[in-house]
N, C-alpha and C positions, 0 to 999 in steps of 0.2 A: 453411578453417574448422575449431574447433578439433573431438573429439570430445565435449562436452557442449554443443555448441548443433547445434541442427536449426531449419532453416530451413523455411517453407512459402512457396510464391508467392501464397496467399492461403488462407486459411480463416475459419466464421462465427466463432468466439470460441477464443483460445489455449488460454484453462482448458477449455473444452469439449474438444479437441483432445487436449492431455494429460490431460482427465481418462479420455476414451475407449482411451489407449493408455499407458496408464499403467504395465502391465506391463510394457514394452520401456522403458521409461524408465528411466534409474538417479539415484541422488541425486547429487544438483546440475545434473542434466540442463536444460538452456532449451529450449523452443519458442520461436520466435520468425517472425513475420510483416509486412509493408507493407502489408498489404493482408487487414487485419479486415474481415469484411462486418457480423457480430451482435457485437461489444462488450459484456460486461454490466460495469456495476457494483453496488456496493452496493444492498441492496434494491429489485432488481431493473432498478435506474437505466440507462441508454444511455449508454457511452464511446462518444468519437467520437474516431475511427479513423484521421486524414488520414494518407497517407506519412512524417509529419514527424512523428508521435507514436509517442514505441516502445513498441509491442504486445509484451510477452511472458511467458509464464507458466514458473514454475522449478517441478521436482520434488523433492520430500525427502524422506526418509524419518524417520518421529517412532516415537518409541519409545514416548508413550502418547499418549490423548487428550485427557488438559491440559493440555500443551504448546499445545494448539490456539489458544488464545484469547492468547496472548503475542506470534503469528506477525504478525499486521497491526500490532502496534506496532514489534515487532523489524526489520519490513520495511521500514514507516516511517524508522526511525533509519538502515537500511541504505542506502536514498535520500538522506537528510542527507548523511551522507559522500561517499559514491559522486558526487554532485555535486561537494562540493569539492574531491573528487581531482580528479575528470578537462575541471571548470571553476572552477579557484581563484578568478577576479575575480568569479564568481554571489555575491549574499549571499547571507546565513543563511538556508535551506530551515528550516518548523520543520515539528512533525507535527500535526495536527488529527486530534486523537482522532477515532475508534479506528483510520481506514484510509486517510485523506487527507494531502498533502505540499502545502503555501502555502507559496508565496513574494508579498512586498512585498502580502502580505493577497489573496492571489490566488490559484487551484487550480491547480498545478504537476503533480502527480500523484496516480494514486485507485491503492488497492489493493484486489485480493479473494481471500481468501482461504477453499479448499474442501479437502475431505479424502474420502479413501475409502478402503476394506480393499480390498487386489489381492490374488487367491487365490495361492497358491503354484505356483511353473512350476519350468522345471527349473533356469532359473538361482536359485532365491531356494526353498530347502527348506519357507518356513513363511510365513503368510500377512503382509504386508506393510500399515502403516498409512500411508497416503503423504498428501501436504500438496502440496498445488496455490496457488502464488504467484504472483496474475496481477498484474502490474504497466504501467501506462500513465502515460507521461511524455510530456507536451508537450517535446518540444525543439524543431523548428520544423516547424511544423504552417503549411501554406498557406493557410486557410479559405478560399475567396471571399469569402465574405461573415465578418459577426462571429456567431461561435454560435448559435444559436434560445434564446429564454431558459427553453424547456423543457430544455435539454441541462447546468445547471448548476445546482447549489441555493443560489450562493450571493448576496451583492451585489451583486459583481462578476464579469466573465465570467473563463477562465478566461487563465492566464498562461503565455510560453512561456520555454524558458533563451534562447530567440535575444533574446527582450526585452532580457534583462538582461548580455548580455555580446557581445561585439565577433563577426561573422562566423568572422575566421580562429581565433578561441577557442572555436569549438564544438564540443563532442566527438561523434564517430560514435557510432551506436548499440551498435557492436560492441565501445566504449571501453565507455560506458557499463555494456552489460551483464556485462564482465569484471571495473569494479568493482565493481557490483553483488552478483554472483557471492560475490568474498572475504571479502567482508561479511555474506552472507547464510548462508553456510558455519558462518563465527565465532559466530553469531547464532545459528543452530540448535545450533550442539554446545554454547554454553552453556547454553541453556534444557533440553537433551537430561541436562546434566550438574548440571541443580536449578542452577545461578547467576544466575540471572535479577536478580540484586540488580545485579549487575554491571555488565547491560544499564538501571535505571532511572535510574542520575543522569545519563546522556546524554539518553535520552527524557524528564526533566523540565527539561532542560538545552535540550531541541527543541521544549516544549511552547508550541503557538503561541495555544491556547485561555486561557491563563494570563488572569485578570483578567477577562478576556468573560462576556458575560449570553448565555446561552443558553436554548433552550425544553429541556422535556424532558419522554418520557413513562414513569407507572412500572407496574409487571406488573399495574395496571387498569385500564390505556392512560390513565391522568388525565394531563393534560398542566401542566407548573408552569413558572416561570422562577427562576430561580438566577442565580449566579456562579460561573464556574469556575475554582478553585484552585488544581489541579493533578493530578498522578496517581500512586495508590498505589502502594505494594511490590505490591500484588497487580495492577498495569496497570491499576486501574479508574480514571473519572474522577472526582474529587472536586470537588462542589459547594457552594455556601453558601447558604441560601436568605437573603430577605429578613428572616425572625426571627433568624438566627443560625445555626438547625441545619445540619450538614455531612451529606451526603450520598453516600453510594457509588453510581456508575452505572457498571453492569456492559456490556458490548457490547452485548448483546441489546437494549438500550432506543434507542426514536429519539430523538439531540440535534442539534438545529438552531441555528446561530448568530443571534442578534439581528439586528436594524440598530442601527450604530454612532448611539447618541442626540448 
């Protein structure tokens, strides 16, 4: 195993785990686990954990805190590829703003992404602002049963790569998370380096919201329905309401997909 992945035989949640040992962590370091017992996602939501979905969270180091808000789409698109390397015959993964991966309209993988200041030790002279990338992907997850439909927000339940491409074309986790990895490398030193322009005609290129009626609510929690657009130079999502007006929705706000009319 190489020296940027660490393995556990089981813990409650990966970002928990690095975010507790964060210090000893270097960037680009993985936690990785089989055996999630607490899974979080997004607002506060339950991943579910089977052997066959890979658990793991990446360390980085960011040079400021607005960087912050680029990382779940950057991570996003890092999924996008990272699939097609290492299963060419999978279709197009696209991204569901701001932290989700669908495939064939279906939840392939969630993202969550957390940040903390780690005080200064003796390896690292000055206090460090590190970025916690926890990522779950269905690749072939066993359920017994088919999911609880508390365990997914969408339509449809959720979807696996074994779905979509032949047994002996599956790639290991350990495939997976190396390309993962290169991608995610790439991904931060641009955004590290202001070119995030770089990074968005791939992520409007991945946007799977494109065209969708969605809900949404804005910083007076009032809740409206739109049409989604697309997404900004600045990563937000752009909406259209039903009069015409276009709207920026920044991450912070809840958007929920429709049912397909």
């Amino acid at each position: 195993m190489t020296d940027w992945l660490h393995y556990l035989d089981e813990c409650d949640s990966t970002n928990s785990w690095a975010m507790t040992h964060a210090a000893k962590l270097e960037h680009g370091s993985c936690v990785w686990t089989q055996c999630q017992k607490a899974g979080r996602g997004q607002l506060q939501r339950k991943w579910l954990s089977d052997p066959g979905v890979l658990t793991c969270s990446f360390v980085f180091d960011l040079l400021d805190v607005s960087h912050g808000p680029w990382l779940s789409l950057a991570t996003g698109l890092s999924v996008c590829h990272a699939i097609t390397d290492v299963a060419p015959s999978c279709p197009k993964v696209g991204i569901k703003w701001p932290n989700d991966c669908y495939l064939r309209d279906r939840k392939l993988a969630g993202i969550l992404c957390e940040s903390k200041v780690v005080p200064a030790t003796t390896a690292h002279a000055s206090n460090r602002l590190v970025a916690i990338v926890g990522i779950g992907i269905n690749l072939n997850p066993q359920w017994a049963n088919s999911p609880p439909a508390d365990s997914y927000t969408g339509q449809e339940p959720p979807i696996s790569l074994a779905d979509c491409v032949e047994n002996d074309s599956l790639p290991s986790h350990q495939a997976v998370m190396t390309a993962l990895r290169v991608y995610l490398l790439q991904a931060i030193a641009m955004i590290a380096d202001g070119r995030t322009n770089e990074l968005v005609n791939s992520i409007q290129e991945h946007d799977w919201l494109q065209g969708r009626w969605v809900s949404y609510t804005n910083d007076q929690q009032l809740q409206y329905i739109a049409q989604a657009s697309g997404i900004s130079e600045q990563g937000e999502l752009i909406v259209c309401s039903h009069s015409g007006d276009t709207i920026r929705i920044t991450s912070s706000h809840s958007v929920n997909l429709l049912p397909q009319q």
